[in-house]
C-alpha positions in Angstrom: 146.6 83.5 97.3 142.8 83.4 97.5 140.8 85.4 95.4 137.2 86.0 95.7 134.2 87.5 93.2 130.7 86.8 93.2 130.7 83.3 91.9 134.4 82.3 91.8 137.0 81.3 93.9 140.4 80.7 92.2 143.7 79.8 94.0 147.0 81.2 92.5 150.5 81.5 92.8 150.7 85.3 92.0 154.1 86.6 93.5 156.2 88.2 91.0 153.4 87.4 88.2 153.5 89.9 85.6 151.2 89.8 82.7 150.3 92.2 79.3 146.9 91.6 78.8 145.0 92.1 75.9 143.7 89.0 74.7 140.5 87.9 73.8 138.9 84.2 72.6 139.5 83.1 69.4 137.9 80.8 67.4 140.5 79.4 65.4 140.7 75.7 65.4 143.9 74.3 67.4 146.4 72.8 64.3 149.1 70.5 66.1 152.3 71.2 65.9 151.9 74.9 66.0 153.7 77.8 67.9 151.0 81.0 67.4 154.2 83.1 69.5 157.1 83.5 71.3 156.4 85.5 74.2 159.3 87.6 75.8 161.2 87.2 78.6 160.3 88.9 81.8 164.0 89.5 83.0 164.6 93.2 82.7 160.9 93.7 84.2 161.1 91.5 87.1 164.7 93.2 87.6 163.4 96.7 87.8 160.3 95.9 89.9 162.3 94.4 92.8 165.2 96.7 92.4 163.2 99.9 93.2 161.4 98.5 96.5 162.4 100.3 99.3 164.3 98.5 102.1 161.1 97.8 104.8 159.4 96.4 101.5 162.2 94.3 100.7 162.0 92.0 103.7 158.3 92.1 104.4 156.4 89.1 103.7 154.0 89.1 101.5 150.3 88.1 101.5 151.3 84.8 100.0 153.7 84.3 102.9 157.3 85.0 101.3 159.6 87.2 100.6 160.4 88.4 97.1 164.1 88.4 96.2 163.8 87.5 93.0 166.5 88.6 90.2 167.8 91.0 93.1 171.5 91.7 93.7 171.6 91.2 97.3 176.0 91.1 97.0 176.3 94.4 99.5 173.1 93.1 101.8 174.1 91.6 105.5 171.8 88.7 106.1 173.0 88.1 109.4 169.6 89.2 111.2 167.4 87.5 108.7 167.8 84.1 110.2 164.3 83.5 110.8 163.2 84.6 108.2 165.0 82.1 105.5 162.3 79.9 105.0 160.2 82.9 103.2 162.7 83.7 100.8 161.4 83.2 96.9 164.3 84.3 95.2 165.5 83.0 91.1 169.0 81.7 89.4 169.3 85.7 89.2 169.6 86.6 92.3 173.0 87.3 93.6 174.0 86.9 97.1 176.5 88.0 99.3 180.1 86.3 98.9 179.5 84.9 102.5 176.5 83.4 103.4 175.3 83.2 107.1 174.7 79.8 108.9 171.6 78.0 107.8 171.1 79.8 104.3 171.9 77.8 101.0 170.0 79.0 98.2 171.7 76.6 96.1 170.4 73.1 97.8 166.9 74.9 98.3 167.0 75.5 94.6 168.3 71.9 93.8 165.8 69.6 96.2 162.9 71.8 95.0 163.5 70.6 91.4 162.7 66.9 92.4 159.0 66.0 91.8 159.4 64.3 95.4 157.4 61.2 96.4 160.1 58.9 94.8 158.7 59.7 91.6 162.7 60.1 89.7 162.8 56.1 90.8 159.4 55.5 88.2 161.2 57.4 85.5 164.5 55.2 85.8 162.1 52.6 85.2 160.4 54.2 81.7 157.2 55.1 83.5 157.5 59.2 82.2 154.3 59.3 80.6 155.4 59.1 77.2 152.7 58.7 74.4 150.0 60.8 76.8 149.0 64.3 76.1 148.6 67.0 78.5 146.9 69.5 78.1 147.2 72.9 80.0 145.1 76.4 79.6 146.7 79.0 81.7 148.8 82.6 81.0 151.5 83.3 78.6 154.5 80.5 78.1 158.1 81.5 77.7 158.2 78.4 75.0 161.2 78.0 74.5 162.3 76.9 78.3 165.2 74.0 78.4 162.5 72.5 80.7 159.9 71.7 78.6 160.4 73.1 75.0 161.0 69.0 73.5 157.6 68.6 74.8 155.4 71.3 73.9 153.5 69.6 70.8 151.5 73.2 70.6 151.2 76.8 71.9 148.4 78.5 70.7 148.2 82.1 72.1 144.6 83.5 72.1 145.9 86.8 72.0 145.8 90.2 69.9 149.0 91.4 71.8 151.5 89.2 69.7 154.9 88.7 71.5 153.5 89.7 75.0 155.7 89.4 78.1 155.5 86.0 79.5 154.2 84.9 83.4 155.7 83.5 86.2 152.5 81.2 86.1 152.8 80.1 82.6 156.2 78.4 82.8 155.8 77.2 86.5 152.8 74.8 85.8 154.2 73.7 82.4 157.6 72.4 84.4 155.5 70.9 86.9 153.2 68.9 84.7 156.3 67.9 81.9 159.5 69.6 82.6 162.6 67.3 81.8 164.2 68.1 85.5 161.0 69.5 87.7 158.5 67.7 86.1 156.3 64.4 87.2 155.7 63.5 83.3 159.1 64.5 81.4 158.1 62.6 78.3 154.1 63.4 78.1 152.9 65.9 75.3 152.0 68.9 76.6 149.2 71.2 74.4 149.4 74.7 75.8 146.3 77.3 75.8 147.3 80.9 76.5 143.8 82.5 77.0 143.9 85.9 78.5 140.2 86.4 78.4 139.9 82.8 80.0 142.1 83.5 82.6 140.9 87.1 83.8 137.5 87.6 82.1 136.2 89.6 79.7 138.2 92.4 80.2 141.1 90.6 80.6 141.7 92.5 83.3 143.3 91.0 86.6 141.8 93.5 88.5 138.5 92.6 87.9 139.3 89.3 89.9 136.6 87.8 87.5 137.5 84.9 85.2 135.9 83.9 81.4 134.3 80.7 82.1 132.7 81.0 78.7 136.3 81.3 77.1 137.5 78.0 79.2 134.1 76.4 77.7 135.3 77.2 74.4 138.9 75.9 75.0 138.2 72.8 76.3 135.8 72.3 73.0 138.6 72.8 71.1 140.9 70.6 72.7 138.2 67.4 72.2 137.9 68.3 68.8 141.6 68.5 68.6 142.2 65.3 70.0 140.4 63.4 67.8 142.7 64.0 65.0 145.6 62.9 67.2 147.6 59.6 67.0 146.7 57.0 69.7 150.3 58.3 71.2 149.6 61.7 71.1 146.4 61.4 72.6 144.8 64.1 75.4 144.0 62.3 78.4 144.3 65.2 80.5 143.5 68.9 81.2 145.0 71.0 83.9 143.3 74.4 84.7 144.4 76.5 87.6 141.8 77.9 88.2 138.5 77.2 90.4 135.1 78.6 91.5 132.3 78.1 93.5 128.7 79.0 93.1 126.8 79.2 90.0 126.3 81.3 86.5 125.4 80.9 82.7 129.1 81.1 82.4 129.8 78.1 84.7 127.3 76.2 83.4 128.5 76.5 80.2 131.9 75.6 81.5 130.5 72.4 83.4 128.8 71.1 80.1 132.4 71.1 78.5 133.7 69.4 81.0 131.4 66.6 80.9 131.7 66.8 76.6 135.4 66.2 77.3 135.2 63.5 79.8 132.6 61.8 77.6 135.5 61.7 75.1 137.7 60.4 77.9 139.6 63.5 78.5 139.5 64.4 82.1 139.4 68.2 83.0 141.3 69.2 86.3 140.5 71.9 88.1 139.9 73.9 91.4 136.8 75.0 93.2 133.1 73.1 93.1 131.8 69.6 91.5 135.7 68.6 90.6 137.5 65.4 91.3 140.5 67.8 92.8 138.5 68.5 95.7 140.0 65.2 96.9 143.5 66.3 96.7 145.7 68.6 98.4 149.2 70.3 98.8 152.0 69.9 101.6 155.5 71.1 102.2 158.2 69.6 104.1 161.1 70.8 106.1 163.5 73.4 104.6 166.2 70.8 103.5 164.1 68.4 104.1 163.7 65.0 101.5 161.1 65.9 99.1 161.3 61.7 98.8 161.1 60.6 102.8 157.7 60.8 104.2 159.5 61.7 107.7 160.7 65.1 106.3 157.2 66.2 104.6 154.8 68.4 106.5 151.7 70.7 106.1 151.9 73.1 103.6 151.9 77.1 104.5 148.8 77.9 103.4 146.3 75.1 104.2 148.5 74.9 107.7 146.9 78.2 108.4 143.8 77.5 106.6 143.1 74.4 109.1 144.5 76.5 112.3 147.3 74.2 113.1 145.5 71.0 111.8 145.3 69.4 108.6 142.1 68.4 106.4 143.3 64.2 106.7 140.6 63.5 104.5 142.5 64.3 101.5 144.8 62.9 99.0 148.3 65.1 99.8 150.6 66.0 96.7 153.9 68.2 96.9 153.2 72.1 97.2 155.2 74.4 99.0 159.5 74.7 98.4 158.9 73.7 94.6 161.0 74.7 91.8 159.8 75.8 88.6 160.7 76.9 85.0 161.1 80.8 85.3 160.1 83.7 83.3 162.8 85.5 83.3 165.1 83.3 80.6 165.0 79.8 78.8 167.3 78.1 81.3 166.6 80.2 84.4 164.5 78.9 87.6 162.6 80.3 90.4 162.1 78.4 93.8 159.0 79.6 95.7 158.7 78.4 99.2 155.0 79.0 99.2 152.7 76.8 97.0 149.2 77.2 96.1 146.7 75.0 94.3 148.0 76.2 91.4 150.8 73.8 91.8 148.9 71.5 93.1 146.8 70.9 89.5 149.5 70.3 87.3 151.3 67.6 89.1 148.1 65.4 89.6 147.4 65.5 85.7 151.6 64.3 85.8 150.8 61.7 87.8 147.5 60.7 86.0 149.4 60.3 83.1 151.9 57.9 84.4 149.0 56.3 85.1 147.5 56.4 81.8 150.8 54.9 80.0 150.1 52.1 82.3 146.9 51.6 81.8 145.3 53.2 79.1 141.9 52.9 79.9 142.0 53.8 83.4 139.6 56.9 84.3 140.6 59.6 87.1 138.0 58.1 89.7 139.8 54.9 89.4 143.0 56.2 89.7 142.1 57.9 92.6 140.7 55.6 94.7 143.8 53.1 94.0 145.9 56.3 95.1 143.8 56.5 98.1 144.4 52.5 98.3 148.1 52.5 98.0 148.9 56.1 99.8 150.7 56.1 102.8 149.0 57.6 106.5 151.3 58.9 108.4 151.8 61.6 111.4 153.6 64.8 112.0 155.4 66.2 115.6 155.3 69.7 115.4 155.4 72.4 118.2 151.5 71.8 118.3 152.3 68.1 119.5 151.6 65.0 117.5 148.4 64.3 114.6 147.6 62.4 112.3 149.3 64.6 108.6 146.7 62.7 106.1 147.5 60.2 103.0 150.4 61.2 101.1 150.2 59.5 97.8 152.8 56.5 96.5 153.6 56.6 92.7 155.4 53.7 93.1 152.8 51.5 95.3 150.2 53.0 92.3 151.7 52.0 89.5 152.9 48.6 91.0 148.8 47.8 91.5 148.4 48.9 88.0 151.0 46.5 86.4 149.8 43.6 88.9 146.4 43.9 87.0 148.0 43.5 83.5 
């Protein structure tokens, strides 16, 4: 989803999100090792939303592009005549289906191949490369910490909110299992630091509404991870930030945002994000088939969104990185999941700073321009045959051609 203001741009992942926001910045100093609080499952609220929508509502798609099922009992539904529209379904390990299933629909593989990182990237963790003794760190929307996915992991959660024990989001959860979850994730064994900022994410209203974000808050949390990380063990170390969120233009506000930034990569602490003057402006998200291989370059494709956004064509200019058909930690409970077929750049952020840690527990003084231009080296160009015809699809990157080029130089 695209959303605009004056000076910002931000892509999100926003189906389904729901959010109690009443945060605002605080300047308490980041302690490691601490949980600030447990936000609440968003079962019974997701439930009740989707169980009240009228049936035309039901199966339209979305603006995103999908089709909400999520936590819905479908057992009475007849998907006989919804054939074609399979491919939009987002639906969670909630939703109930009929007892028989019509040709073509198998929520449970969909669910299963979205949990793989894709890109042959399960083959580098067989081999120790997980990103164990690198930190990542992520600002974003409130965790349900405790998720089977990622609660070994979380080294801290530190909730910038005056609403203690708020509701958590579908967002919070889906980029944390991206970046570090055990199954989903590209870096199982990384560190992850967590930032809930509400006033970062939404402004200083905290208000999504406002479609405004609080680029002065993100300042101040970035500050605090450098100074956080310098009282970290060498194997606990920060080497990377992902932020979902982007803009373009200029303000006070982002200004003071780009000179954090630059304060944390002078402390070698790269800050991913979306939007202007980033080093994710090189990358970009794809899909694949519907049961397609996450792991065989012959079954990936454009993704959804930036299919649309290129009218048929793809930007071949960029770096490409699994997107659309993931699946993710959900909100709704510690060992539930939600498979979206729709990604955004959302997705897009956390699973680079995964793969820039494998990177970094290779080579620990690699920076992210390096690392990109030996991804750019060692990525594979390919084509696609779709019922536009034949083009060139772009460079998907290779983990496993990346990190061979980084132990060669050892």
């Amino acid at each position: 989803m695209k959303c605009r203001s004056k000076n910002v741009i931000c892509y999100l992942i926003t189906i389904g999100s729901l959010f109690i926001l009443n945060g605002c910045g605080n300047p308490d100093k980041l302690k490691n090792g601490e949980i600030t609080d447990r936000p609440r499952d968003a079962a019974e609220a997701t439930y009740n939303i989707n169980s009240n929508k009228s049936e035309s509502d039901r199966w339209a798609i979305n603006d995103i592009g999908s089709i909400d099922l999520t936590s819905m009992d479908l057992t009475h539904e007849n998907l006989t005549d919804k054939t074609n529209l399979f491919k939009y379904f987002q639906f969670d390990t909630k939703t109930t289906w009929p007892s028989k299933l019509p040709d073509g629909l198998d929520p449970n593989k969909l669910l299963e191949l979205g949990k793989d990182p894709g890109l042959n990237i399960r083959e580098l963790h067989k081999k120790g490369i997980t990103g164990k003794g690198v930190g990542i760190a992520i600002i974003d929307q409130a965790l349900l910490v405790d998720h089977d996915e990622y609660k070994e992991q979380l080294a801290i959660y530190h909730s910038y909110s005056k609403n203690k024990h708020q509701m958590a989001s579908m967002h919070g959860p889906g980029v944390a299992s991206l970046a570090v979850g055990k199954n989903i994730g590209v870096a199982p064994e990384a560190k992850l630091y967590y930032i809930s900022d509400d006033y970062a994410m939404w402004g200083k209203n905290a208000n999504p509404a406002d479609n405004l974000h609080g680029y002065e808050y993100l300042a101040k949390d970035i500050d605090r991870i450098v100074e956080l990380n310098k009282s970290l063990d060498t194997n606990e170390k920060i080497r990377v930030v992902s932020i979902s969120l982007g803009y373009v233009g200029n303000s006070d506000e982002i200004e003071q945002f780009k000179l954090s930034v630059q304060r944390a990569k002078d402390q070698g602490i790269e800050i991913l994000f979306l939007g202007d003057d980033n080093p994710m402006n090189q990358y970009i998200g794809m899909g694949r088939t519907l049961y397609g291989n996450p792991n065989v370059v012959e079954d990936l494709r454009p993704a959804y969104m930036t299919y649309k956004l290129y009218n048929g064509r793809f930007d071949t200019g960029r770096l490409l990185v699994p997107m659309d058909q993931r699946t993710v930690a959900s909100s709704i409970g510690t060992s539930d999941y939600l498979y979206t077929p729709i990604g955004g750049g959302s997705w897009i952020v956390p699973y680079v700073a995964g793969l820039y840690a494998l990177a970094c527990q290779v080579d620990s003084q690699i920076t992210f321009k390096e690392f990109t231009s030996i991804a750019r080296e060692t990525g594979k160009i390919t084509s696609v045959t779709d019922e536009n015809g034949t083009y060139e699809f772009g460079t998907i990157i290779d983990p496993i051609a990346l990190i061979n080029k980084l132990q060669s130089r050892q």
